[in-house]
Structure formats: structure tokens, C-alpha cells
C-alpha positions as CSV (number, residue, x, y, z in Angstrom):
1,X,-1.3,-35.1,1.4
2,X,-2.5,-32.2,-0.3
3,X,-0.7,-31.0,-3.7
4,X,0.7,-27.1,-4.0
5,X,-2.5,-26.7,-6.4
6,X,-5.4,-27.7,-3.5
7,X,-2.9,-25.9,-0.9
8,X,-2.9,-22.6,-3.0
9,X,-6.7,-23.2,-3.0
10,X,-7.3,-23.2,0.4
11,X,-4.7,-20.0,1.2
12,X,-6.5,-17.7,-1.0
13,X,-10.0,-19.5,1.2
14,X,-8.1,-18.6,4.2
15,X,-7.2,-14.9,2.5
16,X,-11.0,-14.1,1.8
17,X,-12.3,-15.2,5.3
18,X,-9.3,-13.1,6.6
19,X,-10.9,-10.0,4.5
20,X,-13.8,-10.8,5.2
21,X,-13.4,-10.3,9.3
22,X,-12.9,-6.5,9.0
23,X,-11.7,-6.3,12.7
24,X,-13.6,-3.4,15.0
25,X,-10.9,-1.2,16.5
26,X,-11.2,-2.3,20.1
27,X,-8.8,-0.1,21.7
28,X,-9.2,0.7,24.9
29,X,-8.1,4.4,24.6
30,X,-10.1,7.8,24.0
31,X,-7.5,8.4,20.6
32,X,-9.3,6.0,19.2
33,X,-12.5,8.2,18.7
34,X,-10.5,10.5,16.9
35,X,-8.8,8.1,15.0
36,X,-12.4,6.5,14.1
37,X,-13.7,10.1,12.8
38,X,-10.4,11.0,11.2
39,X,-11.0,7.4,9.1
40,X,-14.5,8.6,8.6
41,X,-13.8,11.6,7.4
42,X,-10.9,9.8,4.7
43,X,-14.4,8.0,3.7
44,X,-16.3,10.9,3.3
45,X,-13.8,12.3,1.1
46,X,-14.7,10.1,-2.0
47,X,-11.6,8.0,-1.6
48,X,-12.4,5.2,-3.5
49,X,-11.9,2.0,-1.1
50,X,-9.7,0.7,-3.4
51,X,-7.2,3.8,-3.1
52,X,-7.5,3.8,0.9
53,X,-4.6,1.2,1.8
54,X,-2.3,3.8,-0.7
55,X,-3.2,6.4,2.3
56,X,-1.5,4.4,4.8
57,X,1.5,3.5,2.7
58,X,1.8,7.0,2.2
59,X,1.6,7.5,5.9
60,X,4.1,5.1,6.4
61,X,6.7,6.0,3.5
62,X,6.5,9.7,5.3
63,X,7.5,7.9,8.5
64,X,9.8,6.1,7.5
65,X,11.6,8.3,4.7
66,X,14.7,10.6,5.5
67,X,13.8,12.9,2.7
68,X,10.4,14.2,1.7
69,X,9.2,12.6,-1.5
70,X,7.9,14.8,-4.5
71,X,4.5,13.7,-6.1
72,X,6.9,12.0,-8.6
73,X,8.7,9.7,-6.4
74,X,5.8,9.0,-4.9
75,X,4.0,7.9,-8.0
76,X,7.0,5.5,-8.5
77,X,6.6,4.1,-4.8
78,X,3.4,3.3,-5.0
79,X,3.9,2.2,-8.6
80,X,0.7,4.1,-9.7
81,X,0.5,7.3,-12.3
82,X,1.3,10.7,-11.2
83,X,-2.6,11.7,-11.2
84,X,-3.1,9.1,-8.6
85,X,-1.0,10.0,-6.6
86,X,-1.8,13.5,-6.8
87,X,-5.5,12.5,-5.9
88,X,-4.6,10.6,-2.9
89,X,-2.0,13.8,-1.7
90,X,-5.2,15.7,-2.0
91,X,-7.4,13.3,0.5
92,X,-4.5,13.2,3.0
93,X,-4.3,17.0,2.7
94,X,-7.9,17.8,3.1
95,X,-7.6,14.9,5.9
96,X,-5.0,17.2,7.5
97,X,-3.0,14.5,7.4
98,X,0.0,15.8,4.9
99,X,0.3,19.1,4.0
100,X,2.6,20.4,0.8
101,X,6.2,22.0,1.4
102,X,8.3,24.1,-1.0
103,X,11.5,22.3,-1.0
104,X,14.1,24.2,1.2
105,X,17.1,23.7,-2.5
106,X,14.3,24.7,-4.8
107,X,11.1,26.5,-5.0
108,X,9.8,25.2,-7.6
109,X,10.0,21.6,-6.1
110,X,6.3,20.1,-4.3
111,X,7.2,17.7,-1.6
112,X,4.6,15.7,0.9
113,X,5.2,16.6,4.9
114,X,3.6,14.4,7.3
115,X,1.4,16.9,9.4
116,X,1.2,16.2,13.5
117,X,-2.4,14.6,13.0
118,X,-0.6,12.7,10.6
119,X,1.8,11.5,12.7
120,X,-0.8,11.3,15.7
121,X,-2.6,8.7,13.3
122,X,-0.2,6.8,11.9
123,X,1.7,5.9,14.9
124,X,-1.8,5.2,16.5
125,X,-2.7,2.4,13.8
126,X,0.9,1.0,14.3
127,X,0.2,0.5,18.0
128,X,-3.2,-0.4,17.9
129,X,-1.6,-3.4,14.9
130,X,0.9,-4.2,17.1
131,X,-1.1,-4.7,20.4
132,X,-3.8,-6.7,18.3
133,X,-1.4,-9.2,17.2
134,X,0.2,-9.6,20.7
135,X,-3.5,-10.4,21.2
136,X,-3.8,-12.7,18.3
137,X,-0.3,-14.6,18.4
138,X,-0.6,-15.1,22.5
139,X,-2.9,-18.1,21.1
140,X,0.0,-19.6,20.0
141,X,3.0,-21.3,21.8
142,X,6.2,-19.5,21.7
143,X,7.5,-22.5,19.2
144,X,4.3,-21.7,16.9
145,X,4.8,-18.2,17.3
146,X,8.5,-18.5,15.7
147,X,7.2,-20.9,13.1
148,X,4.6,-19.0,12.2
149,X,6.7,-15.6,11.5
150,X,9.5,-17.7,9.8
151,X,7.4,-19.0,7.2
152,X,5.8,-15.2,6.7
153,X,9.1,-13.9,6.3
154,X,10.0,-16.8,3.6
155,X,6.7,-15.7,2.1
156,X,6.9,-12.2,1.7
157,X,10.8,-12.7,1.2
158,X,9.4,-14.9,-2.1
159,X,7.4,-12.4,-2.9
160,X,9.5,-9.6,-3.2
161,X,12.0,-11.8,-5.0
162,X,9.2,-11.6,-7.6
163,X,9.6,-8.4,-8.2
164,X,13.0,-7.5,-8.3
């Protein structure tokens, strides 16, 4: 049997080789060329690849938020400074993919609004995850399927224990 040390060893392996894999979008759909050159245009904004999974959480915080966030509570989302977060609001706005609103209480007050490209893209990614995985997890029997998000739940649920 293996100890937790060799175990945590061999998940951070497993991690890397997952990395490593950068999946092609194979989507069988004509969106998918625009979502390719919207992507390559994101690139070809200087974003540095580190910054680039912030673009999607910020595509996904406007999708899922009731009230548009202000660069502000943005920066504390993300848990990054202000100035980053004001970088990344200017790739998704030269993107096309946000655009900035005056708040409809105060003037004054910046807030990020998910723009209909925006939208387009975001909900494109989440079907094109979703169908992948149906792909992916229809490798594994309905037991193993049920096992297998259990113990990512229990790992993510550890996880964010962490942090609170």
C-alpha cells in the first residue's frame, strides 16, 4: 500500500500529464470557429497566459452574479490587486467581451457588463466542457461515474475548507 506521501506524488504526476494534454476543441459546430478566433484574439492581446483562466472566472462571476461587480469587488473575487483586475477588464473589453456601465444609483460608480459575445462565449465553453466530459466519463460505469464525482466533491469540499 502506498503512503499519503507517494499518493500525493503521483496526483500532482497525474495533474501535469493532465496539463500537459491541452485538449483541441473538437466541437462539431460552426461557433466554434468563432469561439477559436475570439480565444486568438484574447492571445493576441498580450494577456499573459498566466492571467487567461482570470478571463473565464470573470466570464463566469458575470454569469452567475445578480449584481454587476465594480473593479473593486472584482479585485477581491479574484483575490488579485485592483491593477490586475483592471488589466484583465481591459482584455475582455477590447475582446468585446465586457463592456463598462455607469451604475444605474450612482454615476460615479464603474461596473463590468457581460456583453452578447460575452455571453455567446461563455455559455459556448460551458457546453462544449459539459459535452466533453459526457465524452470522458461514458468510459466509466455509472458506479465509477458516482465514485468518481463523490471523491471530487470531498476534494474540492477540503479544499475550500482551507480557505475559509
Amino acid at each position: 500500500m502506498q503512503t499519503s506521501e507517494q499518493m500525493a506524488s503521483e496526483f500532482v504526476d497525474l495533474l501535469q500529464r493532465l496539463f500537459r494534454l491541452r485538449p483541441k476543441l473538437v466541437f462539431p459546430d460552426e461557433r466554434v470557429a468563432s469561439m477559436k478566433q475570439q480565444l486568438h484574439s484574447l492571445k493576441d492581446s498580450g494577456v499573459d497566459p498566466e492571467d487567461r483562466m482570470f478571463l473565464f472566472r470573470i466570464l463566469d462571476m458575470l454569469r452567475r452574479s445578480e449584481t454587476l461587480p465594480t473593479m473593486g469587488e472584482l479585485s477581491a473575487e479574484l483575490g488579485i490587486p485592483l491593477s490586475s483586475a483592471t488589466r484583465l477588464a481591459d482584455s475582455l473589453v477590447h475582446a468585446n467581451f465586457v463592456e463598462r456601465c455607469t451604475d444605474a444609483h450612482d454615476r460615479r460608480v464603474v461596473r463590468l457588463c457581460m456583453t452578447e459575445t460575452g455571453r455567446q462565449f461563455i455559455e459556448l465553453g460551458i457546453d462544449y466542457t459539459r459535452q466533453r466530459i459526457l465524452q470522458l466519463l461514458n468510459r466509466f460505469s455509472p458506479d465509477e461515474q458516482a465514485q468518481l464525482l463523490r471523491l471530487m466533491n470531498k476534494l474540492i469540499d477540503s479544499m475550500q475548507a482551507e480557505r475559509e
